[in-house]
mmCIF file of the C-alpha atoms, coordinates in Angstrom:
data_MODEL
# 
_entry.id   MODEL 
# 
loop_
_atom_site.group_PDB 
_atom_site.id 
_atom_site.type_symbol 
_atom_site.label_atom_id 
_atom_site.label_alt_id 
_atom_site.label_comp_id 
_atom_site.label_asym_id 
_atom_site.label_entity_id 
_atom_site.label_seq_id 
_atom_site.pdbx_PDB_ins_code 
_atom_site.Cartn_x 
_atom_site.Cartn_y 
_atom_site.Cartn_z 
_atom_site.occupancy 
_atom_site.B_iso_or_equiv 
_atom_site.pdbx_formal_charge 
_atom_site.auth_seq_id 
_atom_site.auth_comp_id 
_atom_site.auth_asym_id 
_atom_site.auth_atom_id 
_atom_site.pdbx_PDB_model_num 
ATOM 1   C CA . UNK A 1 1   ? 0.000   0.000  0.000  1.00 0.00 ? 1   UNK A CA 1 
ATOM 2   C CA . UNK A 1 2   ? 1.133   3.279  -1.441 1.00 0.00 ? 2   UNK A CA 1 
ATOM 3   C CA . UNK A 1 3   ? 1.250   5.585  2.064  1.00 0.00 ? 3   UNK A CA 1 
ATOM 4   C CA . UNK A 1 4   ? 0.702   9.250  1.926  1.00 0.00 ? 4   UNK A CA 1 
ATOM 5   C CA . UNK A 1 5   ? 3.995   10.852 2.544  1.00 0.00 ? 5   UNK A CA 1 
ATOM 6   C CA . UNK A 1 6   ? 3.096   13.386 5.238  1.00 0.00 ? 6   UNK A CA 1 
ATOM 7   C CA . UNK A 1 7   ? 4.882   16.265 7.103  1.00 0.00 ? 7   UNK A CA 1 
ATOM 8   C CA . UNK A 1 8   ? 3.418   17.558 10.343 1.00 0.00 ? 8   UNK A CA 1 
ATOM 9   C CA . UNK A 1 9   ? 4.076   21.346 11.270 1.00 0.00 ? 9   UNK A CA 1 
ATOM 10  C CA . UNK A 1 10  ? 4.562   22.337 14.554 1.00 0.00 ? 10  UNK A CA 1 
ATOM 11  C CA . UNK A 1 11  ? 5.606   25.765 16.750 1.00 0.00 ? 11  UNK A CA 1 
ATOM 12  C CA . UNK A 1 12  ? 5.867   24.101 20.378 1.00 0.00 ? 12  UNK A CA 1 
ATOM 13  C CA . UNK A 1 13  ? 5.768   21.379 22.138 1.00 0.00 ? 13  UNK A CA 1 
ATOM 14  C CA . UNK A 1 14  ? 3.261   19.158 19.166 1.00 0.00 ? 14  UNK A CA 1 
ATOM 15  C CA . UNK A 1 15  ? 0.907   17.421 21.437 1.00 0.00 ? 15  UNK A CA 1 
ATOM 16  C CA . UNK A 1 16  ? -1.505  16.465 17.887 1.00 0.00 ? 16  UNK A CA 1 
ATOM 17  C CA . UNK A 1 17  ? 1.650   15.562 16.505 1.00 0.00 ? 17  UNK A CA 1 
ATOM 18  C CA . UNK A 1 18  ? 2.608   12.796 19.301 1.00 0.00 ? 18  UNK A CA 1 
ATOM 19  C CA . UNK A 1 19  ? -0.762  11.393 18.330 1.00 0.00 ? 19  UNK A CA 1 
ATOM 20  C CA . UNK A 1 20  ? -0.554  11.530 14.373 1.00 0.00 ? 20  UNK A CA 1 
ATOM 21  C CA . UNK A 1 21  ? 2.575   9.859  14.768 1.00 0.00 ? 21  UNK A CA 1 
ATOM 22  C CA . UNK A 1 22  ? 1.366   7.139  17.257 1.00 0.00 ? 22  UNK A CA 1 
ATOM 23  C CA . UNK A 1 23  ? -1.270  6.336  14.175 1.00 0.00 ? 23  UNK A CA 1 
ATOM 24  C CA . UNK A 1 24  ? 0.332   6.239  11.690 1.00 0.00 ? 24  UNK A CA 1 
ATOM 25  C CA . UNK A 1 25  ? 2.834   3.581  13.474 1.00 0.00 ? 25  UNK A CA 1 
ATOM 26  C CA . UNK A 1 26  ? 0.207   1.365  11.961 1.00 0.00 ? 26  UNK A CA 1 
ATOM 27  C CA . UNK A 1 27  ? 1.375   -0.089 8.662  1.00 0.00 ? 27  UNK A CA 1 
ATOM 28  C CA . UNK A 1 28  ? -2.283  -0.378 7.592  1.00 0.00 ? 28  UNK A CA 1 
ATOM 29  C CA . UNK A 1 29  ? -2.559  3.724  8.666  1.00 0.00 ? 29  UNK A CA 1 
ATOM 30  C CA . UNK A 1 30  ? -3.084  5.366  5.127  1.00 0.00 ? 30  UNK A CA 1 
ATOM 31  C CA . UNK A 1 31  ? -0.486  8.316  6.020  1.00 0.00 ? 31  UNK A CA 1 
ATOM 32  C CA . UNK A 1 32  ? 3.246   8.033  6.794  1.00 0.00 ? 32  UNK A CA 1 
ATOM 33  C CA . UNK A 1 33  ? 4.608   10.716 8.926  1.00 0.00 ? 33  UNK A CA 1 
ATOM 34  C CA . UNK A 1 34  ? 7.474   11.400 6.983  1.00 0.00 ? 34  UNK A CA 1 
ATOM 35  C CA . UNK A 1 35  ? 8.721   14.975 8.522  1.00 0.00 ? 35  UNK A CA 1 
ATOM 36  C CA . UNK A 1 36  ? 8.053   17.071 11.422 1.00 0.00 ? 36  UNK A CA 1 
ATOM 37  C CA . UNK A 1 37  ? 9.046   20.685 10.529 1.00 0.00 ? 37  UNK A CA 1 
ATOM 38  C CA . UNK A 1 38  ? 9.590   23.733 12.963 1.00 0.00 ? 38  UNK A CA 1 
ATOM 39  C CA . UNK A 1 39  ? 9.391   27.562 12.633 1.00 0.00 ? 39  UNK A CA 1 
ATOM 40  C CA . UNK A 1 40  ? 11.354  27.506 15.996 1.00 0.00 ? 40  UNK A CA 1 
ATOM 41  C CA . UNK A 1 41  ? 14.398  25.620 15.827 1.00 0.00 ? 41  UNK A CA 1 
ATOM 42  C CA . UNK A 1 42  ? 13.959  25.102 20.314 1.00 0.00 ? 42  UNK A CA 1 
ATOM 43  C CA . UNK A 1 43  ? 10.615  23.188 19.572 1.00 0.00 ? 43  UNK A CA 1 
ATOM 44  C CA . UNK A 1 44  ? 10.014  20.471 22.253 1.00 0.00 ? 44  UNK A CA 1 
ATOM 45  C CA . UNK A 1 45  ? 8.353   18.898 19.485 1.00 0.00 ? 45  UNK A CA 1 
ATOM 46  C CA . UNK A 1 46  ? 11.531  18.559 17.946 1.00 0.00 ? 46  UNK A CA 1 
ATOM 47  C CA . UNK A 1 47  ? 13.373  15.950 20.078 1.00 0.00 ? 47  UNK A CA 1 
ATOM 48  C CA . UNK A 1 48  ? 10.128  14.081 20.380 1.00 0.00 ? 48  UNK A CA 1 
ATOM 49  C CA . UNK A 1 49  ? 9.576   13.853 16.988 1.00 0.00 ? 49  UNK A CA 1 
ATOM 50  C CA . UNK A 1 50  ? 13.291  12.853 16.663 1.00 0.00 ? 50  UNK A CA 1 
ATOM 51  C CA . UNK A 1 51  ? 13.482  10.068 19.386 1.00 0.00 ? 51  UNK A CA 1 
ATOM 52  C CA . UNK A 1 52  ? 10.181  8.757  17.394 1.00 0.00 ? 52  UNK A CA 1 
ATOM 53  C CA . UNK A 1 53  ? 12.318  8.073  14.641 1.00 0.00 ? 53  UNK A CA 1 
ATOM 54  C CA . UNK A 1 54  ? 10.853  10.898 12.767 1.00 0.00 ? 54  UNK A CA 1 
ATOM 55  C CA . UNK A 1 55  ? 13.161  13.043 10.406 1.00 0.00 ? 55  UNK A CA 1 
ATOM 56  C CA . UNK A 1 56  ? 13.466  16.633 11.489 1.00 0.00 ? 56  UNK A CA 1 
ATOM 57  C CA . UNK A 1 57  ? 13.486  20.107 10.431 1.00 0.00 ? 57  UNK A CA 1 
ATOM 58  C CA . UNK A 1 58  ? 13.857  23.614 11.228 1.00 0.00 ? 58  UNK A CA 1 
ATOM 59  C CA . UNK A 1 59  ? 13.056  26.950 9.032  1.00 0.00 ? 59  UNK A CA 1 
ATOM 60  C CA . UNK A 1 60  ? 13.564  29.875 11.505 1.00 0.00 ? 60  UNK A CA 1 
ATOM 61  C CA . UNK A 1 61  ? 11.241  32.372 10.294 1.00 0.00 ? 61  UNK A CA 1 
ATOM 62  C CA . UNK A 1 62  ? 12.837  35.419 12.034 1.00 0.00 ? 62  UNK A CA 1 
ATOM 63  C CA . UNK A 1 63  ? 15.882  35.373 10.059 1.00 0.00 ? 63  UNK A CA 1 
ATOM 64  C CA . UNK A 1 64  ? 13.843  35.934 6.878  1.00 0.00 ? 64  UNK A CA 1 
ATOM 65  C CA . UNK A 1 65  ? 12.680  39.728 5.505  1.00 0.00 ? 65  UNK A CA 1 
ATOM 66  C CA . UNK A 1 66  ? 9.307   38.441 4.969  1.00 0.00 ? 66  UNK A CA 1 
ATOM 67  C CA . UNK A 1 67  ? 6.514   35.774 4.702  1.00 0.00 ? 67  UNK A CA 1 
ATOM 68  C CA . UNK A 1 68  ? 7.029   35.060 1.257  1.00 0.00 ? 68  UNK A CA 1 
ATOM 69  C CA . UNK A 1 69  ? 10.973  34.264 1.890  1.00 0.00 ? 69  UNK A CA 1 
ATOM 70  C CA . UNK A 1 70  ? 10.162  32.319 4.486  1.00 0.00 ? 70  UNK A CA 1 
ATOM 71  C CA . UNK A 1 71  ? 7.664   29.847 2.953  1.00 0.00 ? 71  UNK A CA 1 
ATOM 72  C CA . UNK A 1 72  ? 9.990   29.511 0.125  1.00 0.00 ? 72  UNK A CA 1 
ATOM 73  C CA . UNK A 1 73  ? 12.705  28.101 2.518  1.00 0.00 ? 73  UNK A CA 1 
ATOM 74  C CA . UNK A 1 74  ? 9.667   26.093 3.757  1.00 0.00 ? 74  UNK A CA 1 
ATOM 75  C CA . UNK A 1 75  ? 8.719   24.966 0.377  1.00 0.00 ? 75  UNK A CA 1 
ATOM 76  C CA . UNK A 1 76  ? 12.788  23.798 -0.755 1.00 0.00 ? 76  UNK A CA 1 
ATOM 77  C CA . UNK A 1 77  ? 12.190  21.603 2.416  1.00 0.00 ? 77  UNK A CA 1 
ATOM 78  C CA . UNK A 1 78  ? 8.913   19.726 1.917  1.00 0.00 ? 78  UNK A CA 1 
ATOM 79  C CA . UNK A 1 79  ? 10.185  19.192 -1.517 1.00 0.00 ? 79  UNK A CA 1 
ATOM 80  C CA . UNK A 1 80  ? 13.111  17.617 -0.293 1.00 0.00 ? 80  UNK A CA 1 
ATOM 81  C CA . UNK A 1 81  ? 11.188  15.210 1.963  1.00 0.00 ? 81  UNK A CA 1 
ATOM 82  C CA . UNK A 1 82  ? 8.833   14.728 -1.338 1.00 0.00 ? 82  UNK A CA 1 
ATOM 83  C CA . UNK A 1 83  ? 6.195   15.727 1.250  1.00 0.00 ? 83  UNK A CA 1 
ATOM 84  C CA . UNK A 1 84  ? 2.740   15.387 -0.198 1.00 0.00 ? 84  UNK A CA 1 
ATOM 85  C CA . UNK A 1 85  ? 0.560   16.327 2.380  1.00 0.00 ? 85  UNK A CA 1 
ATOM 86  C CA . UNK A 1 86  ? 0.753   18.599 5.535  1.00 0.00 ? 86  UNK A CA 1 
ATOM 87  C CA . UNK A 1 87  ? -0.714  18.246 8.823  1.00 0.00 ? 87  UNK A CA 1 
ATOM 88  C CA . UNK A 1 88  ? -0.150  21.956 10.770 1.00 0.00 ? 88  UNK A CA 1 
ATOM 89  C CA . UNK A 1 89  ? -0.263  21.366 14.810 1.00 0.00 ? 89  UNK A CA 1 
ATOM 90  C CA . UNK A 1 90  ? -0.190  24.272 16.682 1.00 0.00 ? 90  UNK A CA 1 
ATOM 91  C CA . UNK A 1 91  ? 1.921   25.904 13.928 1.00 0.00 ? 91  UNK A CA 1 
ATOM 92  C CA . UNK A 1 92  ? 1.951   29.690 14.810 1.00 0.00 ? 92  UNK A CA 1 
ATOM 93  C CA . UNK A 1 93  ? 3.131   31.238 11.320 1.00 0.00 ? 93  UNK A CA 1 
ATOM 94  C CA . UNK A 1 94  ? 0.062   32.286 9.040  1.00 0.00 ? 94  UNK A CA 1 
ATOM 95  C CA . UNK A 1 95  ? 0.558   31.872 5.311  1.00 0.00 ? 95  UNK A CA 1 
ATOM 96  C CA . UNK A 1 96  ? 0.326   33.759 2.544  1.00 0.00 ? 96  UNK A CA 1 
ATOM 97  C CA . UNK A 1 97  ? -2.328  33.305 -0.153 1.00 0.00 ? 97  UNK A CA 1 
ATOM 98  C CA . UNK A 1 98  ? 0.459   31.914 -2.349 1.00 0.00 ? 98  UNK A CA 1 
ATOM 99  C CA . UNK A 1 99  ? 1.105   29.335 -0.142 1.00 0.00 ? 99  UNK A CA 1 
ATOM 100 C CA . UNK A 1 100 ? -2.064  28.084 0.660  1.00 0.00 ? 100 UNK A CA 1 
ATOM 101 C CA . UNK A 1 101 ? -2.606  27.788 -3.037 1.00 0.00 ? 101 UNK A CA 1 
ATOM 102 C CA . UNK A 1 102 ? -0.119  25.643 -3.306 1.00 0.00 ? 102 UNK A CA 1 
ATOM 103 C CA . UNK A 1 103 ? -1.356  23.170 -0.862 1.00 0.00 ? 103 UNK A CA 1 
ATOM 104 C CA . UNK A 1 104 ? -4.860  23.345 -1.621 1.00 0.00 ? 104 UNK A CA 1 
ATOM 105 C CA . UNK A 1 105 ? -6.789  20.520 -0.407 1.00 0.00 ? 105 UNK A CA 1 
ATOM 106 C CA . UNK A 1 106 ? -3.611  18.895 0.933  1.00 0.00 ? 106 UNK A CA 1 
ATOM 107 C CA . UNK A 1 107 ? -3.691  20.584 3.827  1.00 0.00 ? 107 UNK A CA 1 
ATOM 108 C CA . UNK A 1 108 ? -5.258  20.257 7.552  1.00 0.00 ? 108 UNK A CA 1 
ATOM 109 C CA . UNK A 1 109 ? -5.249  22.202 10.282 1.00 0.00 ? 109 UNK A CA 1 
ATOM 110 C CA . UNK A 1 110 ? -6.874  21.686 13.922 1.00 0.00 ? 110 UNK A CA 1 
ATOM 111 C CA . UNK A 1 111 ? -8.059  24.330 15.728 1.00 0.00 ? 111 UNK A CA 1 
ATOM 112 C CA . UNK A 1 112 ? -9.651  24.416 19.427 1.00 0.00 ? 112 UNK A CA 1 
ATOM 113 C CA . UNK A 1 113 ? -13.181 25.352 19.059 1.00 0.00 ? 113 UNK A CA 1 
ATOM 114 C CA . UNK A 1 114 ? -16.348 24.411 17.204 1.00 0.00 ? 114 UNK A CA 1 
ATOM 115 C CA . UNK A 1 115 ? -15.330 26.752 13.829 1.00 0.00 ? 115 UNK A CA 1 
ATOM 116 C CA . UNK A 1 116 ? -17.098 28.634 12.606 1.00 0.00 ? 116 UNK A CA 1 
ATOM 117 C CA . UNK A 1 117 ? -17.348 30.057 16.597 1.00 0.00 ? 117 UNK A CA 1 
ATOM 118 C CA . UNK A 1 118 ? -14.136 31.649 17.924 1.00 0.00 ? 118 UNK A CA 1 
ATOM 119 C CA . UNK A 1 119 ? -11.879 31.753 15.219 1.00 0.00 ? 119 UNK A CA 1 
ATOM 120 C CA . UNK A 1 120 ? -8.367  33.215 16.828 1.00 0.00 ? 120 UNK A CA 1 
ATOM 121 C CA . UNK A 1 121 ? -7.261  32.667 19.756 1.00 0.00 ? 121 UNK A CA 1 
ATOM 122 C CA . UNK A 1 122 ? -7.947  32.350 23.283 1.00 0.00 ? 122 UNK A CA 1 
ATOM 123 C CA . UNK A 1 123 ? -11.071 30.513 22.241 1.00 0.00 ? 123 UNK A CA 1 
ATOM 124 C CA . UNK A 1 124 ? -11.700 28.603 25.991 1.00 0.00 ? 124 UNK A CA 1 
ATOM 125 C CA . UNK A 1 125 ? -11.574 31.499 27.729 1.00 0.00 ? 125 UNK A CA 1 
ATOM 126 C CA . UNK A 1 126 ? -14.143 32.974 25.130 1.00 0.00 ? 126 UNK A CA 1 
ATOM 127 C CA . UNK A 1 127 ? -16.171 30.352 25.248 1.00 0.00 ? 127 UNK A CA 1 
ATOM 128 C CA . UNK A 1 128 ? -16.767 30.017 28.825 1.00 0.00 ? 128 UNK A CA 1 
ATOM 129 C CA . UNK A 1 129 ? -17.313 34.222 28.992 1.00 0.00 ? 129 UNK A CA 1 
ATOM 130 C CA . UNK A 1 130 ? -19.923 33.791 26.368 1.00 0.00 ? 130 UNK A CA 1 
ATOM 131 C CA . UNK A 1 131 ? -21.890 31.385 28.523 1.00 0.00 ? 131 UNK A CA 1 
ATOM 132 C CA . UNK A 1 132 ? -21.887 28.192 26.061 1.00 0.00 ? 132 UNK A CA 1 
ATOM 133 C CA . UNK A 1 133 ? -22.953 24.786 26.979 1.00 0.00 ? 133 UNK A CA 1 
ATOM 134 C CA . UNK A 1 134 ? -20.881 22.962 24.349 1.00 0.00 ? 134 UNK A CA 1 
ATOM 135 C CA . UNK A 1 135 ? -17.331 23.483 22.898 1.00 0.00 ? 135 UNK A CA 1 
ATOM 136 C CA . UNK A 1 136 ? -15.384 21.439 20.840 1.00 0.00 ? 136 UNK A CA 1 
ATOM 137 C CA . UNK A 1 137 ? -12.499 20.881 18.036 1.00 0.00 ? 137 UNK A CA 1 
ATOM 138 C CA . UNK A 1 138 ? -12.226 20.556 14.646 1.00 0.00 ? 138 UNK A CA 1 
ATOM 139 C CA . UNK A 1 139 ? -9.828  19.609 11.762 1.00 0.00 ? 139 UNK A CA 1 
ATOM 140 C CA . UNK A 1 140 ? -10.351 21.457 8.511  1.00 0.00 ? 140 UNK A CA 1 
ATOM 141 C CA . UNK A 1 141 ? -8.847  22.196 5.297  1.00 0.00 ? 141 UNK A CA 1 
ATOM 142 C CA . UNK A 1 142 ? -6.816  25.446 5.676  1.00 0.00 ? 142 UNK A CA 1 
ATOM 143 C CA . UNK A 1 143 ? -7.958  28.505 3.373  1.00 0.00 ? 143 UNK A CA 1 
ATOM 144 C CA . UNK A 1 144 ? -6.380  31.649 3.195  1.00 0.00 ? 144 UNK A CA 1 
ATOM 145 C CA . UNK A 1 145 ? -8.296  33.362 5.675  1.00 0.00 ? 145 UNK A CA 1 
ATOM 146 C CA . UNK A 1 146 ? -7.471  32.485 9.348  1.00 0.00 ? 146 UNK A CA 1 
ATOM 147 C CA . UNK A 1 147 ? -9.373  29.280 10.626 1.00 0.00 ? 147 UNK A CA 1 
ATOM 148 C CA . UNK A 1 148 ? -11.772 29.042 7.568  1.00 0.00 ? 148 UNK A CA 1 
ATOM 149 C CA . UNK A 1 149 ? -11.926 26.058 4.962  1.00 0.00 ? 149 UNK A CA 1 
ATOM 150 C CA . UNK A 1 150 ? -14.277 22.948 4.649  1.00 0.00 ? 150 UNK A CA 1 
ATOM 151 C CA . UNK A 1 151 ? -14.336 20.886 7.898  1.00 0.00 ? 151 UNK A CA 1 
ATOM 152 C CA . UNK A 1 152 ? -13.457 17.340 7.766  1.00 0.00 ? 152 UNK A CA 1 
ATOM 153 C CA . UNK A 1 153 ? -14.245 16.632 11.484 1.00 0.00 ? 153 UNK A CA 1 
ATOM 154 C CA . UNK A 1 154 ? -15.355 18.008 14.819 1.00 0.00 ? 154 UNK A CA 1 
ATOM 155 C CA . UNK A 1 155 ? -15.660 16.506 18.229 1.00 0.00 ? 155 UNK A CA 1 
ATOM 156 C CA . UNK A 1 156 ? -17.588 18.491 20.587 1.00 0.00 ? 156 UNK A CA 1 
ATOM 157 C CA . UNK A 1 157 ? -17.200 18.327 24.697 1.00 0.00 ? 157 UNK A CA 1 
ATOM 158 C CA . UNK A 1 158 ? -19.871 19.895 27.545 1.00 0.00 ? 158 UNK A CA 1 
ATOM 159 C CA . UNK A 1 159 ? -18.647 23.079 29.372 1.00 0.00 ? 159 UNK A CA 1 
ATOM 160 C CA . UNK A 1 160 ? -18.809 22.174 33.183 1.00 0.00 ? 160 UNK A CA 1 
ATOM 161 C CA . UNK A 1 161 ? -20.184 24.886 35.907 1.00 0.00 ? 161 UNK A CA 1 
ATOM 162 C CA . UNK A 1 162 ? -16.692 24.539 37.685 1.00 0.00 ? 162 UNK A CA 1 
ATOM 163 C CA . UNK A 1 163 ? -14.535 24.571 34.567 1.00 0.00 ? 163 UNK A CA 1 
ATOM 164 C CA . UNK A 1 164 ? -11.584 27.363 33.706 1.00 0.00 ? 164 UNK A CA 1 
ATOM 165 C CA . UNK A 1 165 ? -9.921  28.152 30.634 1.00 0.00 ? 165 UNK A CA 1 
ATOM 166 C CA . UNK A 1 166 ? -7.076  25.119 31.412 1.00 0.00 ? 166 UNK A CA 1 
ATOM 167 C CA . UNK A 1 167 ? -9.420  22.486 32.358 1.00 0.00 ? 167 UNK A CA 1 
ATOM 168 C CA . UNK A 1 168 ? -11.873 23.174 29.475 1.00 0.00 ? 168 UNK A CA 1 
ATOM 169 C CA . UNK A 1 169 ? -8.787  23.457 27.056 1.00 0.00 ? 169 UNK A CA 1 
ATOM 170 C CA . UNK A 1 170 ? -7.670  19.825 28.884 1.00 0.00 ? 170 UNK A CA 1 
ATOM 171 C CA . UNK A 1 171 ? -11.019 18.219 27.833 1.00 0.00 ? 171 UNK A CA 1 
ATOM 172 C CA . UNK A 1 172 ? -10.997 19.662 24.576 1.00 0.00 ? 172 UNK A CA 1 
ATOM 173 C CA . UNK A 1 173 ? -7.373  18.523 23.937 1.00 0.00 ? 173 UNK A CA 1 
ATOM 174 C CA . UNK A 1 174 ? -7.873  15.086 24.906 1.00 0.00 ? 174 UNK A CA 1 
ATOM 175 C CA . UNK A 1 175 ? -11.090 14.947 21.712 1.00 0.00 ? 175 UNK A CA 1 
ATOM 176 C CA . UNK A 1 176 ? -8.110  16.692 19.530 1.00 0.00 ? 176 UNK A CA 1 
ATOM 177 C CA . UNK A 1 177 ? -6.139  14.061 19.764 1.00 0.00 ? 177 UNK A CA 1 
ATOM 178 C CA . UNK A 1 178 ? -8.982  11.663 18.959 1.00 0.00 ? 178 UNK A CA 1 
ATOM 179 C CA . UNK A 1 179 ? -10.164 13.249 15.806 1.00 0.00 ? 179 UNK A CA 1 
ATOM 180 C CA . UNK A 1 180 ? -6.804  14.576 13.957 1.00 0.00 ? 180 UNK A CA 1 
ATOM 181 C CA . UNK A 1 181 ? -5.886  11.025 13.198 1.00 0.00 ? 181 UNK A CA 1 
ATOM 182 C CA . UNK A 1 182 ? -8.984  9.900  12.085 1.00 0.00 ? 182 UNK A CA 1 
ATOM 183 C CA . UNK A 1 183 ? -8.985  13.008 9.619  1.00 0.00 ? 183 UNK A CA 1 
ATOM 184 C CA . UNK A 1 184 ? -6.089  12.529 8.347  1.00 0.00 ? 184 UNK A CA 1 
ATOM 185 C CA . UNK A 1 185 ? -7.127  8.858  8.031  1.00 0.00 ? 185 UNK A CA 1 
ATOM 186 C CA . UNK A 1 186 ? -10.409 9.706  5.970  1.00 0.00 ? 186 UNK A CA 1 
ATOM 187 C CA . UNK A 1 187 ? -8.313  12.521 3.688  1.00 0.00 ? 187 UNK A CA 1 
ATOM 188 C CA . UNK A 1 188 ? -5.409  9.811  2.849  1.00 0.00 ? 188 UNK A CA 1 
ATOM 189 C CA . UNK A 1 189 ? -7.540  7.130  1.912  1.00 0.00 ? 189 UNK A CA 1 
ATOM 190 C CA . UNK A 1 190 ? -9.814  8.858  -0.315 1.00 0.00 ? 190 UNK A CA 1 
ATOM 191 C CA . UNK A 1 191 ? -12.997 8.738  1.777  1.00 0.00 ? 191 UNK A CA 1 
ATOM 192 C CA . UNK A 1 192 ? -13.949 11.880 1.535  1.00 0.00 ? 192 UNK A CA 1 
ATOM 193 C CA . UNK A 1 193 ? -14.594 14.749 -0.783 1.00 0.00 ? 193 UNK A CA 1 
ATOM 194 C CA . UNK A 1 194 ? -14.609 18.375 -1.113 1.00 0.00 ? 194 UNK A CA 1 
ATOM 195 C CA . UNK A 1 195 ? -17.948 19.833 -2.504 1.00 0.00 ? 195 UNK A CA 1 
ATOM 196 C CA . UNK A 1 196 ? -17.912 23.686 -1.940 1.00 0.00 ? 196 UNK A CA 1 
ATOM 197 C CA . UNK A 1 197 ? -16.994 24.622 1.260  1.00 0.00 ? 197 UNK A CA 1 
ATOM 198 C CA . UNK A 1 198 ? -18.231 21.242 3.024  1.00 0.00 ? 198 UNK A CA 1 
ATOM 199 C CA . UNK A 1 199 ? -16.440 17.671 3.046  1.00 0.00 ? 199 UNK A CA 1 
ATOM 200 C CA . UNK A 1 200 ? -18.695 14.620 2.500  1.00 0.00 ? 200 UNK A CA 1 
ATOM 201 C CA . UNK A 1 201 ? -18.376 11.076 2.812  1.00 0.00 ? 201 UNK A CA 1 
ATOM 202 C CA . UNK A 1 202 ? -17.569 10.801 6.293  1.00 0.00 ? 202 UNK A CA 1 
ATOM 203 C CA . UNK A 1 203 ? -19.102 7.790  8.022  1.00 0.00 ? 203 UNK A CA 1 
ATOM 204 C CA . UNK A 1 204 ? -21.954 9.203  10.799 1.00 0.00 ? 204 UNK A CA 1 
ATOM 205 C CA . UNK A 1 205 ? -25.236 8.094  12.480 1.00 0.00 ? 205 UNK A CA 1 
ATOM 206 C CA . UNK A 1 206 ? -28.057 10.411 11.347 1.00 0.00 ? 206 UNK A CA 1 
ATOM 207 C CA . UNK A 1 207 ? -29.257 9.681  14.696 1.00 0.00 ? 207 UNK A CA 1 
ATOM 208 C CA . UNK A 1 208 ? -26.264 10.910 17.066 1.00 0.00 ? 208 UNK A CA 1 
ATOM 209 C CA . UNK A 1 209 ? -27.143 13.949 18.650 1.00 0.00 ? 209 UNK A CA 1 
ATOM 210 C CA . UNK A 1 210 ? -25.403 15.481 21.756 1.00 0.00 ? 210 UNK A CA 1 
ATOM 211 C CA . UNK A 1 211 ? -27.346 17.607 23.931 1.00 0.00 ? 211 UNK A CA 1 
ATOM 212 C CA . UNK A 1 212 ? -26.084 19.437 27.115 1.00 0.00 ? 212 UNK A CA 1 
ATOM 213 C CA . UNK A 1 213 ? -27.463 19.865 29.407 1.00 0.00 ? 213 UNK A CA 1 
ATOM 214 C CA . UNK A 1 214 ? -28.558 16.118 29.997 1.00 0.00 ? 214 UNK A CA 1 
ATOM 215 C CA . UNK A 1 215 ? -32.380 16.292 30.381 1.00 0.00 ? 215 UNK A CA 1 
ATOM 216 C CA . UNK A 1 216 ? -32.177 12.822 31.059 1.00 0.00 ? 216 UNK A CA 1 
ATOM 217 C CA . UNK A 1 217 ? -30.409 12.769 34.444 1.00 0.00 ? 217 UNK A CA 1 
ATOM 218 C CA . UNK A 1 218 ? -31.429 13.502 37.835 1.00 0.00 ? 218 UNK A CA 1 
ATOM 219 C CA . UNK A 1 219 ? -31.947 17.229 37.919 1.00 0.00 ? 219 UNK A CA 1 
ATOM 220 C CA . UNK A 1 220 ? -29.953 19.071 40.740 1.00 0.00 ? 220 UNK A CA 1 
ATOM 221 C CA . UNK A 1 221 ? -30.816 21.981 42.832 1.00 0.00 ? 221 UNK A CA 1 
ATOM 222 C CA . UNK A 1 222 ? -28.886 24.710 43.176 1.00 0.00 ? 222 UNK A CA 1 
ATOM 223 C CA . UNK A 1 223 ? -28.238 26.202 45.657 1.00 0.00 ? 223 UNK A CA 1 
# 
């Protein structure tokens, strides 16, 4: 089987990326992680990636004039690798149009909310201000504007009457790592398709619905 040579991009310490990579240890996975490539050559990421026995990279973007320098650097790289997909994880660089372009519809990015709410960041801390009962993740193809393109997945989590910005982020990280894999999974085998700005053919119950709060349970005065 013919695996999809992938590259994961990463800015810290690539806590999505620990999980791609435990997937795709699977022969069967349809995606090998090929590269993990840094904008900050200190990335713990890095040496993670590294004792995985994944290869390595680093493109320092501050020692370039401009965006456009930078993702060529980025681009001699990838081409290198004969990367044919990219997976960003926590990557904090924007791209330019140009870029993008280049990588349309081979491209994934996951971001900490329920897109289209709270694009940006600081999106728990948002969320629980705005008084919401649900929050979530998703993975979607990345457009040129900032946490837009068609959504290939989402996993959604309830927001608890004790919970903070870490422990909401926590519960919301744990779904991340659940539903980047199986993304990238459905995108490298060919299961799903880009119609517009929506993805179909992923498997789902027409049935599944989550509701918060539970109606169901024991309701609980309070005090």
């Amino acid at each position: 089987m013919s695996r999809l040579r992938t590259a994961i991009l990463i800015s810290g310490r690539g806590s999505n990326m620990d999980a791609l990579i435990a997937a795709a240890k699977d022969r069967n996975f349809p995606a090998d992680i090929a590269l993990v490539l840094s904008n900050r050559p200190d990335a713990p990421g890095l040496a993670k990636a590294k004792a995985a026995g994944v290869a390595t990279a680093a493109v320092d973007h501050k020692i370039y004039a401009g965006r456009e320098e930078f993702e060529r650097s980025l681009q001699l790289v990838l081409e290198t690798y004969r990367i044919e997909f990219i997976c960003l994880a926590g990557f904090m660089r924007m791209f330019t149009p140009g870029f993008v372009g280049l990588w349309r519809g081979r491209m994934l990015n996951i971001h900490p909310a329920l897109l289209p709410s709270y694009r940006g960041l600081d999106t728990h801390q948002r969320a629980l201000a705005d008084g919401v009962k649900i929050h979530g993740a998703t993975v979607h193809f990345v457009a040129p504007e900032m946490d837009e393109g068609p959504i290939v997945a989402q996993a959604a989590v309830p927001v608890l009457d004790d919970d903070t910005p870490q422990t909401l982020a926590a519960r919301v990280l744990a779904q991340e790592h659940v539903i980047y894999p199986m993304a990238l999974q459905l995108v490298a085998s060919d299961a799903v398709r880009i119609d517009g700005n929506r993805v179909l053919g992923a498997p789902a119950s027409d049935d599944a619905t989550l509701v918060v709060p539970d109606l169901t349970a024991a309701p609980r005065r309070i005090a």
